[in-house]
SEFI-521207 format. One record per atom (N, C-alpha, C, O): residue in one letter; x, y negated, z negated. Coordinates in pm, whole numbers, padded with zeros to 5 digits, always signed. Each point is the difference from the previous one (the first is absolute). Layout:
! SEFI-521207
AXYZ/...
END
This chain:
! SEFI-521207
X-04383-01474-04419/X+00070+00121+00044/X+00021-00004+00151/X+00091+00061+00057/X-00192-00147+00012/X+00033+00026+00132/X+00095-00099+00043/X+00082+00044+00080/X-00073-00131-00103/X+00105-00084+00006/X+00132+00023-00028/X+00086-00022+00086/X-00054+00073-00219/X+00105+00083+00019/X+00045+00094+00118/X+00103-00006+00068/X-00197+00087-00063/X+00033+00099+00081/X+00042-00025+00157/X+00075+00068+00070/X-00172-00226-00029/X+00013-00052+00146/X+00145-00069-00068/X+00084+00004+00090/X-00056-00033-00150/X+00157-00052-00013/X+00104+00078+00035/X+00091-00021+00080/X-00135+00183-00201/X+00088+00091+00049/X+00027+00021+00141/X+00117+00007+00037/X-00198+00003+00032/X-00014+00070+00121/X+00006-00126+00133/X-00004+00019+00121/X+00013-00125-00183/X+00086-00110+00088/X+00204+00008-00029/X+00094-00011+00079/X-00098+00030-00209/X+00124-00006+00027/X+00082+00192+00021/X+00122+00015+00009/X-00202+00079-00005/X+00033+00137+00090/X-00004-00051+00128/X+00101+00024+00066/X-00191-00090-00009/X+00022-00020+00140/X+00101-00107+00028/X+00060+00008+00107/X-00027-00129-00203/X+00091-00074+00049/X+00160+00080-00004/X+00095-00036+00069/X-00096+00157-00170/X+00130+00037+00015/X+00029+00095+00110/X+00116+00015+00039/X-00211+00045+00011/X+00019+00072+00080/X+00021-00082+00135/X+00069+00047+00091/X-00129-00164-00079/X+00022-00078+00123/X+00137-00073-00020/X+00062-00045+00096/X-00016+00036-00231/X+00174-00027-00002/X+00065+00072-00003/X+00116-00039-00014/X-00135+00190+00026/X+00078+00118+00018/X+00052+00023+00155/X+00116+00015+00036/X-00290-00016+00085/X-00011+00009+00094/X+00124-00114+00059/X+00094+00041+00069/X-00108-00171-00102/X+00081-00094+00041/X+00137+00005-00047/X+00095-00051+00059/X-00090+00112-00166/X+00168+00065+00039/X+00051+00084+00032/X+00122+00013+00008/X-00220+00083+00024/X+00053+00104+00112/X-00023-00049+00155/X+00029+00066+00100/X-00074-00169-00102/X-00002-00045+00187/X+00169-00104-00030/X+00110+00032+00044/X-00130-00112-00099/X+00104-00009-00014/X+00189+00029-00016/X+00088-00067+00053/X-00071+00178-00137/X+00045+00128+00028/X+00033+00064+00201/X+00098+00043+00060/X-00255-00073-00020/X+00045+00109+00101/X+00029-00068+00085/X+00049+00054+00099/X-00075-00248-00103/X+00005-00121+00095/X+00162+00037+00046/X+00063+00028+00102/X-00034-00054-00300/X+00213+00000+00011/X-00007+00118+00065/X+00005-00002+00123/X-00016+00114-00187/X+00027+00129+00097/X+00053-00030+00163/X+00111+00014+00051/X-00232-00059-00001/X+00000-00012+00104/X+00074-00081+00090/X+00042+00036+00110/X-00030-00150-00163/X+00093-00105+00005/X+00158+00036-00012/X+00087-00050+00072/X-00060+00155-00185/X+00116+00000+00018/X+00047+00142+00086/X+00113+00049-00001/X-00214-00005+00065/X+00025+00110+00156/X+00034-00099+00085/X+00103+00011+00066/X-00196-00140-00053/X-00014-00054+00138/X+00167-00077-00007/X+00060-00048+00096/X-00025+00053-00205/X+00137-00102-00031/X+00120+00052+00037/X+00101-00064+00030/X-00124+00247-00033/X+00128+00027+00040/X+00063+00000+00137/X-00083-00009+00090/X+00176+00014-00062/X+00051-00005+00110/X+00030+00117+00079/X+00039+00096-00067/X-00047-00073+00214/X+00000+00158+00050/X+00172+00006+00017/X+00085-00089-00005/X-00073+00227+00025/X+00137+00001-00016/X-00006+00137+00081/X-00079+00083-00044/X+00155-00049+00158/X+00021+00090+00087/X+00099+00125-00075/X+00114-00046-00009/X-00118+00168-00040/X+00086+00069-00029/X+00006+00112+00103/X-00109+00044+00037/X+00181-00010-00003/X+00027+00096+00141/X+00096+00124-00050/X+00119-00018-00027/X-00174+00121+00018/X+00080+00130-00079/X+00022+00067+00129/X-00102+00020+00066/X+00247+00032-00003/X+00066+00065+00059/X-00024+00146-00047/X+00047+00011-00113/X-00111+00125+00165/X+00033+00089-00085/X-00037+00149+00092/X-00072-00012+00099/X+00114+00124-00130/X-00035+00079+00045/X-00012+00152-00063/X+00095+00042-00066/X-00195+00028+00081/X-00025+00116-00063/X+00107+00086+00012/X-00010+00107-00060/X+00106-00127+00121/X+00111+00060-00020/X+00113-00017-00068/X+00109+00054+00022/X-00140-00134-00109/X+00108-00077-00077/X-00042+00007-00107/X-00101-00064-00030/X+00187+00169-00090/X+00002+00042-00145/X-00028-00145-00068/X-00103-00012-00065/X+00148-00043+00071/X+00035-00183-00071/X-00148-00068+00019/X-00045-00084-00077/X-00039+00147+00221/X-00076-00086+00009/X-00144-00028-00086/X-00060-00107-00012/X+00024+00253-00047/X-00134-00017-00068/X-00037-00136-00110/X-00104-00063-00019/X+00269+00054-00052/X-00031-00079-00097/X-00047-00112+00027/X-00086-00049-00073/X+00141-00026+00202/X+00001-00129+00099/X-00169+00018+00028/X-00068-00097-00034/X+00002+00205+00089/X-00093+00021+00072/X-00101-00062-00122/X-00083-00087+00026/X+00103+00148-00180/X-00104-00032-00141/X+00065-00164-00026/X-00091-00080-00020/X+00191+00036+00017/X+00013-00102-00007/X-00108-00089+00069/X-00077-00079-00054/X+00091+00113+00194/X-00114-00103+00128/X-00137+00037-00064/X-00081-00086-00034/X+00061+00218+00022/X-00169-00030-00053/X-00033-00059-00137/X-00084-00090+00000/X+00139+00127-00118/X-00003-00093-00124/X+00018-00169+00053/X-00099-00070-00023/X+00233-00007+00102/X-00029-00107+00052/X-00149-00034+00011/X-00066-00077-00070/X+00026+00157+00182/X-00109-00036+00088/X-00133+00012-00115/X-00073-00098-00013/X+00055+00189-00044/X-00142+00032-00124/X+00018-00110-00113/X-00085-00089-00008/X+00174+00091-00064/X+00032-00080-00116/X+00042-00154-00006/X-00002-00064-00105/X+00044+00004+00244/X+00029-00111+00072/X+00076-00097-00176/X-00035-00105-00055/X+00119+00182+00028/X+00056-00067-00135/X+00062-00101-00021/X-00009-00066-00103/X+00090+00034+00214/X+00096-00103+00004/X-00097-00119+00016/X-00101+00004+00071/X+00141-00111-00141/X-00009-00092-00059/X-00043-00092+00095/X+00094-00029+00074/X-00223-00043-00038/X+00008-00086+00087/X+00033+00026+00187/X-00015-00083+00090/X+00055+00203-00081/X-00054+00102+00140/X-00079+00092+00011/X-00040+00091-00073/X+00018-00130+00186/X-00117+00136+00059/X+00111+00038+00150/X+00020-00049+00112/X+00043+00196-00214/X+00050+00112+00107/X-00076+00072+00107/X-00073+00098-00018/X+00102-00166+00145/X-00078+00063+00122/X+00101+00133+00021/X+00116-00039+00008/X-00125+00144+00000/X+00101+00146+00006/X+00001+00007+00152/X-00051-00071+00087/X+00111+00158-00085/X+00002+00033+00162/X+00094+00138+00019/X+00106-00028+00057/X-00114+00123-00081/X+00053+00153+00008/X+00104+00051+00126/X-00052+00107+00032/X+00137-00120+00032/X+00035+00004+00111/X+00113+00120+00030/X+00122-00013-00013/X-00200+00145+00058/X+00104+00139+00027/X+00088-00040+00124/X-00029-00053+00107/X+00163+00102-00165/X+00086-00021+00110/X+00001+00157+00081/X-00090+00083-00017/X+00185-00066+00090/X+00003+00131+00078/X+00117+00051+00025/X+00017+00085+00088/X+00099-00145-00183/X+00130+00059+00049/X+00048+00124-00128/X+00090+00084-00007/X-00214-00131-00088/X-00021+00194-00061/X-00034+00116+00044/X+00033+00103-00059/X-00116-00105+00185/X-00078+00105+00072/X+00062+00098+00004/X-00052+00111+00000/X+00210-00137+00006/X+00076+00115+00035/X+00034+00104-00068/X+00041+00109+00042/X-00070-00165-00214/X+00054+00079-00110/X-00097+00158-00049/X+00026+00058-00105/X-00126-00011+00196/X-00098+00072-00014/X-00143-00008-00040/X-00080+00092-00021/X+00059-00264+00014/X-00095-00012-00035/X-00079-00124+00132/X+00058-00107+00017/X-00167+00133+00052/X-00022-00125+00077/X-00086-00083-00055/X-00121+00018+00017/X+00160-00102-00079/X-00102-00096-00063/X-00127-00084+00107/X+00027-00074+00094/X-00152+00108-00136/X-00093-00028+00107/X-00029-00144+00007/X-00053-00037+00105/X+00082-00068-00213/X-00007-00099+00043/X+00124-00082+00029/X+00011-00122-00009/X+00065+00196+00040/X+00121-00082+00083/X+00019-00067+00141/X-00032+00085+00083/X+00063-00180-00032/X+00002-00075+00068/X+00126-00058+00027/X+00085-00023-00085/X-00071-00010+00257/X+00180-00032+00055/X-00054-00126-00022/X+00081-00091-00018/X-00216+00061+00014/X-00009-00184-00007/X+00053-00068-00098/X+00048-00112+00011/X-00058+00213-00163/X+00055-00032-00111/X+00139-00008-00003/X+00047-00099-00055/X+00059+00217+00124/X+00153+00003+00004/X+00009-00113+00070/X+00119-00007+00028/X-00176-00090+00020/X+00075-00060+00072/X-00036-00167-00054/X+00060-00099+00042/X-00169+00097-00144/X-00022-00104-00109/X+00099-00003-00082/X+00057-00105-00031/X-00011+00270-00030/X+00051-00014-00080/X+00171-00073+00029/X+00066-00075-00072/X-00028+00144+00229/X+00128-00028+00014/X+00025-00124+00026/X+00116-00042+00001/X-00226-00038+00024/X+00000-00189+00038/X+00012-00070-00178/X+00053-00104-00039/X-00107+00183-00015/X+00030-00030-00167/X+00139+00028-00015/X+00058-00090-00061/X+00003+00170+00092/X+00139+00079-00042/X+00109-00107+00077/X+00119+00014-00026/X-00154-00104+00106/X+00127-00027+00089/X-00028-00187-00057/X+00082-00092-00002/X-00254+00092-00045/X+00003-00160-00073/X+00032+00035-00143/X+00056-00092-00060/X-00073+00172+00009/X+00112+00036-00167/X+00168+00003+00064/X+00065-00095-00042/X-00011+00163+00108/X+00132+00039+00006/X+00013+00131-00019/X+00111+00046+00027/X-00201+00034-00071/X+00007+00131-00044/X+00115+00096+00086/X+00017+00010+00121/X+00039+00043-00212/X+00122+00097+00123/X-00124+00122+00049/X+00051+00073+00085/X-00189-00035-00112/X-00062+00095+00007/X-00155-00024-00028/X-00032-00095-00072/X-00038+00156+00111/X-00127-00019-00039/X-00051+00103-00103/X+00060+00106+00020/X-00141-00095-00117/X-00040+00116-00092/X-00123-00011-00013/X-00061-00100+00037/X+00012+00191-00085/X-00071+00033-00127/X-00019+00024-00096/X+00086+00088-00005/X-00143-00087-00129/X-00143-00131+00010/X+00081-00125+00018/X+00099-00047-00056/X-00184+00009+00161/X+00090-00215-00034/X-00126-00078+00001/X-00078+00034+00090/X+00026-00162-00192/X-00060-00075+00004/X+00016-00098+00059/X+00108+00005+00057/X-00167-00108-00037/X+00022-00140+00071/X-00136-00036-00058/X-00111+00050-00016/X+00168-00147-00005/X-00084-00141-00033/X-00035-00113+00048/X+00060-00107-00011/X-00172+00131+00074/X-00003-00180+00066/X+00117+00005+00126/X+00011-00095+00078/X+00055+00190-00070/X+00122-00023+00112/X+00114-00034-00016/X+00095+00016+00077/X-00099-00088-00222/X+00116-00095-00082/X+00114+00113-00077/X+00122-00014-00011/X-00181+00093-00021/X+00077+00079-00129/X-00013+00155+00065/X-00083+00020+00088/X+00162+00081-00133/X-00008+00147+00030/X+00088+00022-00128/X+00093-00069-00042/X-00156+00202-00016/X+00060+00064-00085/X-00036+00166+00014/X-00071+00042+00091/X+00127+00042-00190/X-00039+00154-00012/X-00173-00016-00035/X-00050-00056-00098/X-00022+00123+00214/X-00137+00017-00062/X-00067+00028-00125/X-00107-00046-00038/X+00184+00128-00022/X-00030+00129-00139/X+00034-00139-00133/X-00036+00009-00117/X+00112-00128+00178/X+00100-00056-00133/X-00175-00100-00067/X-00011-00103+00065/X-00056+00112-00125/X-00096-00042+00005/X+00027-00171-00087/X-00054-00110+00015/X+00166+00162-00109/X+00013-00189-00037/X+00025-00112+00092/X-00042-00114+00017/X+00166+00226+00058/X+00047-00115+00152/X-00138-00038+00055/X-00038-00118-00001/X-00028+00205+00043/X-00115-00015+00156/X-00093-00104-00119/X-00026-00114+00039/X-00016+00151-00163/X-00106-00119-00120/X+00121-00154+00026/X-00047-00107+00039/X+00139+00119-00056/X+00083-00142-00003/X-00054-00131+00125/X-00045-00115-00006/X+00092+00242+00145/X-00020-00071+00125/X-00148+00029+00013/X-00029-00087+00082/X-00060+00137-00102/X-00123-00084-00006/X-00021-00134-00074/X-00052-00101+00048/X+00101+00117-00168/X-00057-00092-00074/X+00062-00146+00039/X-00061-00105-00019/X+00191+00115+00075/X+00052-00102+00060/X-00023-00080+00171/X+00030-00113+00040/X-00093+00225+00026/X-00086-00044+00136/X-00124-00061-00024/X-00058-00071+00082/X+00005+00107-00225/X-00136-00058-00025/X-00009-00160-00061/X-00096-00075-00016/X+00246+00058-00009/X+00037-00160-00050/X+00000-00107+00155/X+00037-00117+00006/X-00094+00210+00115/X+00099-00029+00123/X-00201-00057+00050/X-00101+00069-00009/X+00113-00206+00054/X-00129-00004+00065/X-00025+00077+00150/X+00083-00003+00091/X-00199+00065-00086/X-00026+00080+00172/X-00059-00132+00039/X-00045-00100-00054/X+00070+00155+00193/X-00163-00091+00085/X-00148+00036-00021/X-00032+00108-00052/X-00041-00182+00084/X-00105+00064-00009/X+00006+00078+00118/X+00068-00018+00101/X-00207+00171-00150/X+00007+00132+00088/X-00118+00071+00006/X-00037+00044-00109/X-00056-00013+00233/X-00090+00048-00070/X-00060+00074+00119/X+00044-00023+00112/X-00167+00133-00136/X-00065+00122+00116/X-00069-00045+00001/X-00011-00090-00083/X-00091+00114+00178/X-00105-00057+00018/X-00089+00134+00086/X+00067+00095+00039/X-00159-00096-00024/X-00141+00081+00097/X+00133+00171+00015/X+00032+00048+00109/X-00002-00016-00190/X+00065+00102-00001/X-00121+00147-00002/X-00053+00031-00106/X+00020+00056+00254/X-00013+00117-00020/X+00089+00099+00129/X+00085-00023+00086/X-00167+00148-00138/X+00029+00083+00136/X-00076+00034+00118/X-00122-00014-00004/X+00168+00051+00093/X-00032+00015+00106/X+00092+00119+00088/X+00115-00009+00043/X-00222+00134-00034/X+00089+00096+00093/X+00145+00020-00018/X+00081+00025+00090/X-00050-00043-00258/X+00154+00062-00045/X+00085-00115+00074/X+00116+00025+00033/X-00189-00185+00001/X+00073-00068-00087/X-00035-00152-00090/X-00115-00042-00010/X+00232-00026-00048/X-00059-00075-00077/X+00025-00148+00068/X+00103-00050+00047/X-00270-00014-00063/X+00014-00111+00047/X-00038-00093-00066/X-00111+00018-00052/X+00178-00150+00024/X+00006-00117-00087/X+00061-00139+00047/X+00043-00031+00112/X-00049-00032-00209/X+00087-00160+00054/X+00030-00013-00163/X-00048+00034-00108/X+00189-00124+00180/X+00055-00030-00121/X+00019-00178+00018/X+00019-00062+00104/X-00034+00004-00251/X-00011-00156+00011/X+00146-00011-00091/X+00026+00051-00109/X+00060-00141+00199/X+00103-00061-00128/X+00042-00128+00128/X-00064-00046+00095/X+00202+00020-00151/X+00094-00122+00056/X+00058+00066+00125/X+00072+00098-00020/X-00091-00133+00133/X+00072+00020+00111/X+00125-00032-00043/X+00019-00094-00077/X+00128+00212+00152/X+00120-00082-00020/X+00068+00083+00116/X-00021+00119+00025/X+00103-00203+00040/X+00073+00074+00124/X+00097+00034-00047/X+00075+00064+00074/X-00025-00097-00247/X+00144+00069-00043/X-00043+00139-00024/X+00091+00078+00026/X-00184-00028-00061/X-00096+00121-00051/X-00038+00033+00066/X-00024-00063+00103/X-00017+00229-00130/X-00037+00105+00040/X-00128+00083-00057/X+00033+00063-00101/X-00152-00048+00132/X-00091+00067-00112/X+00000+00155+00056/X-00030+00041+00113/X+00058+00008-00191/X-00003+00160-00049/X-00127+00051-00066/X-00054-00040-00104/X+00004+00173+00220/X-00132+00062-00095/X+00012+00177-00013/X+00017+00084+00088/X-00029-00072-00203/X+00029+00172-00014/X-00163+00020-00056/X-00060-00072-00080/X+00014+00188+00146/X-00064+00100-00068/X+00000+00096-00076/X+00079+00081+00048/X-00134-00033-00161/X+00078+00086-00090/X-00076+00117-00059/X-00093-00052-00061/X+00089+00126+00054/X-00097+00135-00095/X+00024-00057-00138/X+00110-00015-00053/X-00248-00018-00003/X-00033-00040-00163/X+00118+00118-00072/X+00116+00003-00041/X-00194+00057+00051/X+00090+00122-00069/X+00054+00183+00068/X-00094+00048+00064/X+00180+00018-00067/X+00022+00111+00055/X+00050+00061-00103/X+00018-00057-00108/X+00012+00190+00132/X+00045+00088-00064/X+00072+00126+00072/X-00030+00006+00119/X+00101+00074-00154/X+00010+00112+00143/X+00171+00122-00150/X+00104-00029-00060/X-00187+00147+00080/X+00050+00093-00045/X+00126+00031+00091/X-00008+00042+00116/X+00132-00070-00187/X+00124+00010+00073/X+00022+00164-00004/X-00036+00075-00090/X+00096-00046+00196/X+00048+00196+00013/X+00142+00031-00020/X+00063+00089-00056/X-00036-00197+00121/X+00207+00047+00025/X+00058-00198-00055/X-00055-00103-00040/X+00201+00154+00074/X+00070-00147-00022/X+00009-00017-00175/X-00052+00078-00080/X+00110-00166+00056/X+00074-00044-00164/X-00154+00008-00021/X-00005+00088-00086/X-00145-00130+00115/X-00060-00018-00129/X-00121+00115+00014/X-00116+00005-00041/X+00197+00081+00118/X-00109+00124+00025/X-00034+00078-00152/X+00075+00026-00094/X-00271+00009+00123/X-00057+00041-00107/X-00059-00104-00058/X-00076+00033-00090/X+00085-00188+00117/X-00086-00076-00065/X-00079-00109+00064/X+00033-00054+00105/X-00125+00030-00164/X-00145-00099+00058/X+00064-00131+00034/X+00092-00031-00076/X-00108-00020+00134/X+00079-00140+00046/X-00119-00100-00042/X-00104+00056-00032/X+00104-00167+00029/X-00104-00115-00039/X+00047-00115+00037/X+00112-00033-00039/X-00202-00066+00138/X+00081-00095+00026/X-00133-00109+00052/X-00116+00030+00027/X+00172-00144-00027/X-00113-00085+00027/X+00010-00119+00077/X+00120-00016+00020/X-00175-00064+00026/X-00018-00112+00181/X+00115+00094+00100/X+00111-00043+00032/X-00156+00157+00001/X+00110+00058+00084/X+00009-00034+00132/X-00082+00053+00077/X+00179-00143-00026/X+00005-00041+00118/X+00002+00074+00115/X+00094+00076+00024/X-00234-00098+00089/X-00026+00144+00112/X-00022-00111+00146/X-00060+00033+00102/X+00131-00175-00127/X-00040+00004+00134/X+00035-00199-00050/X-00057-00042-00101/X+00155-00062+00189/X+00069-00105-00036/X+00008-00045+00160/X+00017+00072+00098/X-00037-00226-00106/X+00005-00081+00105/X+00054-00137+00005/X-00040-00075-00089/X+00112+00034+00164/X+00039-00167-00056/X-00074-00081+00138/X+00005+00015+00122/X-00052-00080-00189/X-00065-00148+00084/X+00084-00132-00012/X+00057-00032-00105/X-00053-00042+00221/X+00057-00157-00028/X-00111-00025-00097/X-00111+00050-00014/X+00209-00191-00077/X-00090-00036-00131/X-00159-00105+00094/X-00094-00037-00071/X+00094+00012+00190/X-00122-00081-00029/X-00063+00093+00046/X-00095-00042+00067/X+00104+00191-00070/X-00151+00065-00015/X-00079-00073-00129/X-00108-00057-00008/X+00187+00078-00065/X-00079-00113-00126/X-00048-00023-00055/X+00000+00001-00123/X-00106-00054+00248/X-00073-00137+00099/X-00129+00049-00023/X-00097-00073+00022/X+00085+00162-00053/X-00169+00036-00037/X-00021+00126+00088/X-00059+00097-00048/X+00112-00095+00191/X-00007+00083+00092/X-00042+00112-00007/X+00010+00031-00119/X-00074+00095+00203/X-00020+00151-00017/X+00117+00015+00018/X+00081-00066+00064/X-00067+00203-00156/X+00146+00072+00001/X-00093+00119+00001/X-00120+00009-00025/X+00257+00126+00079/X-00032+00091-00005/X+00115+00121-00099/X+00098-00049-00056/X-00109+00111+00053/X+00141+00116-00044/X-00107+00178-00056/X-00098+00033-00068/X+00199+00025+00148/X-00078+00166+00057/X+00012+00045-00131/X+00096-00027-00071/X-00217+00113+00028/X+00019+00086-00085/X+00108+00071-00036/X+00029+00030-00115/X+00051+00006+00241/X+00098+00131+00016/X-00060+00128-00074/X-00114+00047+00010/X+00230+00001-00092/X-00035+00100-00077/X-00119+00001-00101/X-00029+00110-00046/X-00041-00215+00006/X-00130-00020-00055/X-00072-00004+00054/X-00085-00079-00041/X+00058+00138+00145/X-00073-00007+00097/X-00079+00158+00013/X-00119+00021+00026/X+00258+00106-00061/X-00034+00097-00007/X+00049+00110-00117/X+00005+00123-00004/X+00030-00239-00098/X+00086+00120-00104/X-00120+00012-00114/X-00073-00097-00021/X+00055+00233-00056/X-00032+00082-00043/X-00069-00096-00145/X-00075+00047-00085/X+00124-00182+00091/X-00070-00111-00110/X-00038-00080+00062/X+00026-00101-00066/X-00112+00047+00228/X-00004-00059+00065/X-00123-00058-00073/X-00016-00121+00019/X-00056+00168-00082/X-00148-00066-00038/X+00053-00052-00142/X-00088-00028-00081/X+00208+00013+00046/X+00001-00077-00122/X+00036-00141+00009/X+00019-00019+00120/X+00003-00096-00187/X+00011-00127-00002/X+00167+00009+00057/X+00091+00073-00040/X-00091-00192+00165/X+00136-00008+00003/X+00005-00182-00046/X-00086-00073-00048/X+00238+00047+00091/X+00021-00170-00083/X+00088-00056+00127/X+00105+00050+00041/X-00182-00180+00019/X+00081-00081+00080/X+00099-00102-00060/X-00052-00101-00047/X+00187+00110+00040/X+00042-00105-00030/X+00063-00062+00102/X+00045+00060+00097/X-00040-00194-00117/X+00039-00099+00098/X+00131-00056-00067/X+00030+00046-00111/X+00059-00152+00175/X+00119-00036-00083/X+00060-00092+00115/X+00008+00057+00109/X+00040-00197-00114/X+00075-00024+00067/X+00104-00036-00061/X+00001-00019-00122/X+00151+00000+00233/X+00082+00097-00013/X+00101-00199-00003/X-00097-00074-00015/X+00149+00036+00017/X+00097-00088+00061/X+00150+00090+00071/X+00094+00065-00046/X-00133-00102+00155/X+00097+00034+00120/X+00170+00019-00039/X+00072+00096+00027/X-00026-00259-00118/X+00162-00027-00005/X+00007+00112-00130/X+00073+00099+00008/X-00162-00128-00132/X+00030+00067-00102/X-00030+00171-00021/X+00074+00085-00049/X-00173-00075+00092/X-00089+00121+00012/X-00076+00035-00171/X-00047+00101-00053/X+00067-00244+00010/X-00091-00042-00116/X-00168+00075+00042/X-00032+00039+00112/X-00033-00035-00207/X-00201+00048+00002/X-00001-00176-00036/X+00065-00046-00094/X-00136-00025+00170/X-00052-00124-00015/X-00159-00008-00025/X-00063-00101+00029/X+00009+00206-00080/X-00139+00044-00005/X-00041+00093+00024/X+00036+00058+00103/X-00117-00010-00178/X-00081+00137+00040/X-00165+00017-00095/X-00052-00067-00089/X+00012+00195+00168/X-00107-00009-00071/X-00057+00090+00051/X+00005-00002+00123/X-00086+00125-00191/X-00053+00129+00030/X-00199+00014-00023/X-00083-00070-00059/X+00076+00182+00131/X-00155+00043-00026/X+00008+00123+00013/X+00092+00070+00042/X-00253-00032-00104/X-00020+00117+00022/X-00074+00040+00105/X-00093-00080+00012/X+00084+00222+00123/X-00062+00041+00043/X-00105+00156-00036/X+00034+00113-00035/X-00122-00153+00052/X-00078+00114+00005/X+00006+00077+00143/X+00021-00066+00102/X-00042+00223-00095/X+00004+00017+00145/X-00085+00111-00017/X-00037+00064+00098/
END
């Protein structure tokens, strides 16, 4: 009887140790196929003053939570323009740094105009923010596209601001670009097209800097808190992303984000 029973209870433990090993396994691929995807810059144009824009705004956070597309990892990037301000509503995270990203986009598309919501991709593609098959297409097709390697390094804060080094390929055709962003915001609109409702939005861009690309190089960098420094979610997680830029095309030749605690 005991023999039996030490049998039984060799092969309960051997299955459970082939269970265990295919769930590490399982989480190896898992893991493996995060590390496989490719980052992919999506940049949403948008502003709380713009009826059109909420849908664009749930588009960027589903992107960003659900990371669905196939073989990318969507870095978001939220970016209020300010030439809505006027319509009765002042959108608080708006920025002239952004109107004037956006209008260097508008004149490398051809655009007769700049709008809202507008996506960009990688730098390569722009479409209507809200169109969510278009903006899934041109991801999924920047992610067929090899980056450079890209990466943060000794990233914290200091006195509202953030200091880090970034390691990739020096290139004098390139440009590296670093935005800081609020994880997440929210803000109860009063007046303007979307007055009466909760706004929701997420990597909200509060503060953008461009460096020649051989910062790089490992080097200290710096870039100011700005408005995260003193707005009303200042103790929540913000997100550095980095990105360099190629100069002729204004292609994303790499990028790559973190999180801050503050």
């Amino acid at each position: 009887m005991s023999s039996i029973w030490g049998l039984k209870r060799g092969l309960g433990l051997a299955w459970i140790g082939c269970v265990l090993a295919i769930a590490a396994s399982a989480q190896s691929a898992q893991n493996s196929a995060q590390s496989a995807r490719v980052p992919v810059l999506v940049e949403l144009f948008t502003s709380e003053g713009c009826s059109d824009c909420p849908p664009a705004d749930r588009l960027l956070g589903e992107l960003d939570q659900k990371q669905s597309v196939p073989g990318a990892h969507a870095i978001v990037l939220s970016e209020h323009v300010t030439y809505w301000n006027h319509d009765g509503w002042i959108d608080p995270f708006s920025m002239p740094e952004v109107d004037q990203r956006q209008t260097e986009y508008g004149e490398r598309f051809r655009l007769d105009s700049i709008y809202t919501p507008q996506a960009v991709v990688d730098g390569t593609t722009q479409m209507v923010g809200n169109n969510a098959p278009a903006v899934t297409r041109a991801i999924a097709a920047a992610a067929r596209q090899p980056k450079e390697p890209l990466a943060i390094n000794d990233a914290h804060w200091d006195n509202g601001t953030a200091i880090f080094t970034v390691q990739g390929r020096a290139d004098s055709n390139a440009k590296l670009i670093v935005a800081l962003a609020a994880d997440a915001t929210q803000s109860e609109v009063k007046r303007g097209e979307n007055a009466g409702r909760t706004l929701h939005h997420v990597a909200v861009v509060r503060a953008i800097k461009e460096f020649n690309a051989s910062a790089a190089d490992g080097r200290q960098l710096r870039i100011s808190g700005g408005p995260l420094s003193h707005e009303k979610d200042a103790a929540g997680p913000a997100r550095l992303v980095v990105f360099l830029v190629d100069r002729k095309t204004e292609h994303v030749t790499g990028v790559a984000e973190q999180s801050l605690n503050r």
